[in-house]
N, C-alpha and C positions, 0 to 999 in steps of 0.2 A: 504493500500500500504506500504510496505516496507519500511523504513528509510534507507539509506547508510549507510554503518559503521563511514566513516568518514567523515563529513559532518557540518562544520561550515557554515553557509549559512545565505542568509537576513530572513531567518522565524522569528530572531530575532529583526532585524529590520524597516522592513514593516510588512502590515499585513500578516498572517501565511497562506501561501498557500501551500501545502503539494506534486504537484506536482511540484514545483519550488526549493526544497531544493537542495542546494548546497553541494558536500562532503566536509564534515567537515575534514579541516585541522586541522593535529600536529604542524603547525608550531606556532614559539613561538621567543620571542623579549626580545631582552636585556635590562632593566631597561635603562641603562646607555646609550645605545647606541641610544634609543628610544629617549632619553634627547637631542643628541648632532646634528640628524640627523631631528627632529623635533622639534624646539624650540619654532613656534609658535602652536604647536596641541592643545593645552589648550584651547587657544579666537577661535581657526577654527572650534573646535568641540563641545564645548562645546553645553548643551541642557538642557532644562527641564527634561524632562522624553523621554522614550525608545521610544514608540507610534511616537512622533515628529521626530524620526532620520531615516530619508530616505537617500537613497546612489541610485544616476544615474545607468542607466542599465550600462554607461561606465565602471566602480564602481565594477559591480560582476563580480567575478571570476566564478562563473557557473550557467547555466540556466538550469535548467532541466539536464537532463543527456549528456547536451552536451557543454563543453565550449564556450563561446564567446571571443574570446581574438585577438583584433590586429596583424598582420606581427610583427609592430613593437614594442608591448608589448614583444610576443614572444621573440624575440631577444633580448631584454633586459632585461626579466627574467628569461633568461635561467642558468639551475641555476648553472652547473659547470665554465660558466663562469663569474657568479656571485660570483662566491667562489673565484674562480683566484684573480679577482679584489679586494676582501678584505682579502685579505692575504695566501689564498690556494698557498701553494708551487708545482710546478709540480710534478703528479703522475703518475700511471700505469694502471688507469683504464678510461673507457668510459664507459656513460649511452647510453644502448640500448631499442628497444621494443620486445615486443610479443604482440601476441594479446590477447585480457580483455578473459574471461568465457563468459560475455555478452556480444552480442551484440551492446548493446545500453553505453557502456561505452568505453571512451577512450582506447589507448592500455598501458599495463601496462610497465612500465620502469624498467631499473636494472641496475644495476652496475656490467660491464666486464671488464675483464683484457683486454686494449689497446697494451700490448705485452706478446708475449711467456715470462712466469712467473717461478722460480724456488721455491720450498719450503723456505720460510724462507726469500722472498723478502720484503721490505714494497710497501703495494701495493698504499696508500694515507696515510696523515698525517692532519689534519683537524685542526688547531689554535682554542684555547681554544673560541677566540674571533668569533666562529661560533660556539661555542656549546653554548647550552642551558641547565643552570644548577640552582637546586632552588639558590646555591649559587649568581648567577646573579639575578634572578627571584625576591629572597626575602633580601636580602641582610644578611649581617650574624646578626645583631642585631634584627631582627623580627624573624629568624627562630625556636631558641627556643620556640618564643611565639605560633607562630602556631602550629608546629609540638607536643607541649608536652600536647595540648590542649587534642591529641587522638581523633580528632573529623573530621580532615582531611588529606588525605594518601597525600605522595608525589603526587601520580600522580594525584589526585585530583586539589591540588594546579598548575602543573603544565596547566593542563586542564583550568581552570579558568582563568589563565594570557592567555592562549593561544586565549581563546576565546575573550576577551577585546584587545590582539592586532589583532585578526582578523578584530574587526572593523575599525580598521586604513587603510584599503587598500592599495591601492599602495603607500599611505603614508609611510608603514612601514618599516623598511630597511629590513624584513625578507622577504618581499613578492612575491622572486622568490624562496624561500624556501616554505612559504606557497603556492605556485600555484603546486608544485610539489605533495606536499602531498595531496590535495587538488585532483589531479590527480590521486593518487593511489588509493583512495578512502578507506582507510586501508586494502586494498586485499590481503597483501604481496604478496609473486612473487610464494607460490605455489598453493593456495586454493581463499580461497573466505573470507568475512566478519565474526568479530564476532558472535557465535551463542547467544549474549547477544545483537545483533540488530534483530536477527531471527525474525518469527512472529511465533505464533503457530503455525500453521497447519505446520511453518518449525521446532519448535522445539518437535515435535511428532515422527519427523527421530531418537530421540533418546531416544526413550521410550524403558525402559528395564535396558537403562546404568544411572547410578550413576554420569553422568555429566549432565544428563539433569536437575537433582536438585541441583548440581555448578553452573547451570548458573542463573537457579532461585534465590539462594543465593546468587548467586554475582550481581546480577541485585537490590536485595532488599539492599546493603550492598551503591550501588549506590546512590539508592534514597537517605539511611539517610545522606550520604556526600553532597550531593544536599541541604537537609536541614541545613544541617550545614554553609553553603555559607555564608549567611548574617552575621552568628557570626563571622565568619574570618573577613568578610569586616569592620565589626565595631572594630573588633580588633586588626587590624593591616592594618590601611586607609594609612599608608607608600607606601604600597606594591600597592596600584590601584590610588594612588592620581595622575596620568598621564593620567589617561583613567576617565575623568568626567561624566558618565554616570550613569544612575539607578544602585542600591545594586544588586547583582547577578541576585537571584531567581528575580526579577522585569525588569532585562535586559537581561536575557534568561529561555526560558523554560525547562522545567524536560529534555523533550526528545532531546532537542540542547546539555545539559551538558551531556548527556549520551552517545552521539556520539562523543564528544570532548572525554570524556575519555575513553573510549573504541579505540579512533583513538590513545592518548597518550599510552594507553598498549600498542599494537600492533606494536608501533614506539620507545619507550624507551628504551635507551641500560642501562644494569645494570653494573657500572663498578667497578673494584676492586682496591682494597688498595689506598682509596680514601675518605674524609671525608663524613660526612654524607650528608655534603650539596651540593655532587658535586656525590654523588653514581647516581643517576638518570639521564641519559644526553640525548638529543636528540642532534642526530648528523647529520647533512646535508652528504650521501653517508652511512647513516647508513642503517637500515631498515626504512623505507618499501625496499629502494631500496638494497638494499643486501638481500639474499635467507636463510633463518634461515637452519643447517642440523644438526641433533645431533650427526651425526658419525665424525665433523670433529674437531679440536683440535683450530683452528682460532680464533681469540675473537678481541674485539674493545678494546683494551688498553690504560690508562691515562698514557702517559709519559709525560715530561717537557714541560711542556706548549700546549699540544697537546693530541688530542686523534688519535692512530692512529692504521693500521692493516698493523698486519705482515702476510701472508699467508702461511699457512700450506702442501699445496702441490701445485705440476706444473699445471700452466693452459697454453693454448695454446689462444692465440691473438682470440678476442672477443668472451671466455666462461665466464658463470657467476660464481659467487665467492661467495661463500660460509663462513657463520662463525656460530661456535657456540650457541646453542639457551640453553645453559647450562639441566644438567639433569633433564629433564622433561615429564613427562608423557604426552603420546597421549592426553590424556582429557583437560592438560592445554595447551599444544598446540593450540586445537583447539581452547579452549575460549580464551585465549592470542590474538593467529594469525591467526584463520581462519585455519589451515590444520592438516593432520595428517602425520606420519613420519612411512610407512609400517617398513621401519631398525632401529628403537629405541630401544637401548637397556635400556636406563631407565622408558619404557614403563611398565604399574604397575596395577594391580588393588588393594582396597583395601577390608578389610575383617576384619569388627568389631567384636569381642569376647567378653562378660562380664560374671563374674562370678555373680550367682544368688545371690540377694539381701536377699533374703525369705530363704535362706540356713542358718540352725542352726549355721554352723560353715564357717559362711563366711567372719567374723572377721579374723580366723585362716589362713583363703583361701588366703583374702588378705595378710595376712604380708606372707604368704611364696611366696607368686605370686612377693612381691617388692623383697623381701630377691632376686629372681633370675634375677632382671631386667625387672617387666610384669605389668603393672600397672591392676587396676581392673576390668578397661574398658579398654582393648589393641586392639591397631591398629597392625593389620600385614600385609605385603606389598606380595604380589604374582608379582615376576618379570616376565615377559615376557624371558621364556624359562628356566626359575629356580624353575617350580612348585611344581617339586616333594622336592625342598630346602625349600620352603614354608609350605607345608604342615606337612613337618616334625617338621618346629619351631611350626606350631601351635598344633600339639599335645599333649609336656607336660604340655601344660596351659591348652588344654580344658580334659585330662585325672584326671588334680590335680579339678575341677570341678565337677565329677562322683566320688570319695571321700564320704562316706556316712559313714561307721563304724568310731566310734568317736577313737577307740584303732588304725587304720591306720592312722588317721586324725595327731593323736600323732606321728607316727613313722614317718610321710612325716617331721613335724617339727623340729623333733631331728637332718634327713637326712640332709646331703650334697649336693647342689644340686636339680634339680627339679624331683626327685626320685618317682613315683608315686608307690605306688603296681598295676600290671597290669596284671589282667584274659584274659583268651581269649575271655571271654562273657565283661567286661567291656572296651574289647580293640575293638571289635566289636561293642558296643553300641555307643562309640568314634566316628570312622568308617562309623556309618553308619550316624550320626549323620553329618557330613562334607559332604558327601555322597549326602541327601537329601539336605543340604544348596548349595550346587552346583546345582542340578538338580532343585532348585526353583527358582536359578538365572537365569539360562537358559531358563527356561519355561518365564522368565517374557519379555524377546524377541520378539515382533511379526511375525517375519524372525527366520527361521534358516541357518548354516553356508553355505548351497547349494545356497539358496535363496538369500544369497547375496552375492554368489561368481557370480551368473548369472544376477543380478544388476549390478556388478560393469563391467560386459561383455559388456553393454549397451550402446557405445558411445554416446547415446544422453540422457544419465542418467543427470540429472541438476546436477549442481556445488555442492550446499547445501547437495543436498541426496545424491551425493556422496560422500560425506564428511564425513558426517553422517555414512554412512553404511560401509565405511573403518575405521571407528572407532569400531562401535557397530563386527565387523566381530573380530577385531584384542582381542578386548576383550571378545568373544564367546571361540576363540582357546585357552585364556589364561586358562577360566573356563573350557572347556573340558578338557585341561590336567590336571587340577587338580584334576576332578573326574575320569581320566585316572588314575593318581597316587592312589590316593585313592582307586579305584578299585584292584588295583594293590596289596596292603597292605589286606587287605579283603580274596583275594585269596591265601596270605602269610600266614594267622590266620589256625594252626594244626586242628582246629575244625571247619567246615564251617555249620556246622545244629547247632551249639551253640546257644539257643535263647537268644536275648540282655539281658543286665541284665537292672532291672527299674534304672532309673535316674529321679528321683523327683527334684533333683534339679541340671537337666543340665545346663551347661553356654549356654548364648545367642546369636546367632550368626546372624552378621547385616549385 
């Protein structure tokens, strides 16, 4: 069964029942504030070990896929006017619903403009004293210690404190912050859950594309931060000495921390000109409950004492509001936040090149390859709707590759420039060589681009595989134009029966 994205839940602290997991909340608590608002949590909570700490069903935030919560919890964790009461200055926006993808999940919430909005208005301002920043988290005398260790990412660290004030329940002073996120279940407001909670059989939807091995990657990059837990704990007991419970990995398991940070990605605003201990912030009105979109100019800004958002164009009295998800590819999108963005213009594929290792004169290769700015193993970026710009940078790197008489090897050197001598037969073997790297990227698709323009026709295509198959679609058109372009250049060559010339030692293309 599935795991929720974002899912802090009692697995951790009763015995582990797997239809019972709670979505793990982003929410997260202020060292200081934790102090002032609980003074006796130490003698109330204290325990031996994890096993002995049980919490009344009164206690959980969710049971199964469906909340338990009071009239009168409701109402008094509700959380915009939880924010009011500790310092929120009146704004211009109201959280609304839609309903979930699933059925069996809550409706999801957002954040709308409460009036007709002009470009350029501030739509909320959120007091620093409701953000969550490691600079609060760790305070600034442990932070160097952690972070230079290289052993745990921000958002790791944040995950970890998150999941130790989750056990504080309604103790907490975040906990109409955490019921909220806890709600969203990290869905954001346009897709569905990380594909790093997927299960197999869901992450098969994206066999063919180049993210399905990012998220394997990033799932394995998980774990070792997961191992590393303990070491932070013993290295900086500062930072957890409020929350007296077992060392990490012994107070939660693998796949509890994996949901906690997976829910922190997908909720973390990154903000700017801003020290390093406060770049990472989780903001009550940020996302989940804001709508990520790459075409708009909006962002979460740190001003004086405040993070706050100006908005970028008019909205009319209760549409949702939009900010910035900075340039990023459909791929990290998805594994970020669950969707993809059909209008991205920083939508990208990649396309590794290396010049052959076994080539006599691959010494040579390299240094004219740096001499133009190319390294030996170069990445080159295919923009969505720039292929044929693409294709053109990567051919004076894979032409200086097919290079083989040692007297041109010399004149490419002497050159200016990434100047190759170029036949119509060694411009053609180029050619066609990019040619078949296209055509085998595409063959590695189990769909073609028909196939899944008639999936996505499918109203009652699931959340996941459609997801999936707007991705894997938008990166099929990216690779057809490029064997478009390609083609294109083939049929430009004066000599079309020209047969290739050998390349014993073509560059490699990944």
């Amino acid at each position: 069964m599935e795991v929720s994205s974002s899912s802090l839940c009692n697995r951790y602290i009763s015995p582990p029942i797997r239809s019972t997991l709670q979505p793990l909340s982003i929410a997260s608590t202020t060292l200081s504030l934790s102090l002032h608002n609980n003074p006796n949590f130490g003698s109330s909570f204290r325990r031996k070990n994890s096993s002995s700490f049980h919490v009344s069903s009164s206690d959980t935030l969710v049971t199964g896929s469906r909340e338990v919560v009071s009239k009168k919890d409701l109402e008094s964790a509700d959380l915009k006017s939880w924010m009011h009461k500790n310092g929120l200055p009146p704004c211009k926006v109201v959280l609304k619903e839609k309903p979930s993808h699933d059925e069996n999940h809550r409706p999801i919430r957002y954040v709308a403009a409460s009036e007709d909005l002009q470009a350029g208005a501030v739509a909320f301002s959120v007091p620093n004293s409701l953000v969550v920043t490691l600079e609060r988290v760790l305070g600034n005398e442990t932070i160097a210690e952690l972070l230079t260790t290289n052993k745990l990412s921000e958002l790791a660290c944040l995950a970890l404190y998150l999941m130790y004030e989750k056990k504080q329940g309604k103790k907490s002073f975040w906990y109409p912050y955490i019921r909220e996120l806890d709600r969203q279940r990290g869905r954001g407001q346009l897709a569905v859950e990380s594909p790093l909670l997927w299960s197999e059989a869901e992450l098969s939807y994206l066999t063919g594309s180049s993210t399905k091995a990012e998220v394997l990657e990033r799932a394995e990059g998980i774990k070792r931060e997961y191992n590393e837990l303990d070491t932070v704990w013993f290295m900086a007991g500062s930072l957890f000495q409020q929350y007296p419970y077992d060392i990490p990995t012994e107070a939660f398991p693998f796949e509890i921390f994996k949901q906690a940070f997976v829910a922190v990605q997908s909720c973390v605003v990154h903000l700017q000109k801003v020290s390093l201990a406060r770049r990472f912030a989780l903001v009550p009105l940020g996302p989940p409950l804001l709508a990520y979109c790459s075409n708009c100019k909006a962002m979460l800004t740190a001003v004086d004492g405040a993070v706050q958002l100006v908005v970028d164009r008019p909205y009319k009295a209760g549409e949702s509001i939009v900010v910035w998800c900075g340039p990023q590819p459909n791929s990290k999108l998805l594994i970020n936040y669950g969707f993809v963005d059909e209008d991205n213009s920083y939508d990208r594929l990649v396309v590794q090149a290396a010049l052959n290792t076994e080539d006599p004169q691959y010494q040579d290769k390299r240094i004219v390859a740096q001499r133009n700015g190319k390294l030996s193993v170069q990445v080159f970026h295919v923009y969505a709707g720039r292929e044929k710009e693409a294709v053109a940078d990567m051919l004076p790197y894979l032409r200086l590759g097919y290079v083989s008489d040692t007297s041109e090897m010399q004149s490419v050197i002497s050159s200016q420039g990434p100047v190759c001598p170029v036949s119509p037969c060694m411009e053609r073997a180029v050619l066609d060589q990019l040619a078949d790297y296209f055509t085998r990227r595409l063959a590695g698709y189990p769909t073609t681009l028909s196939e899944d323009e008639s999936l996505l026709a499918d109203s009652n295509l699931k959340p996941k595989k459609r997801v999936a198959t707007q991705l894997v679609r938008l990166e099929k058109k990216m690779l057809n134009a490029c064997l478009q372009a390609t083609a294109d250049l083939i049929n430009q060559l004066p000599d079309h029966t020209v047969s290739p010339c050998p390349a014993p030692y073509a560059p490699l293309l990944n």
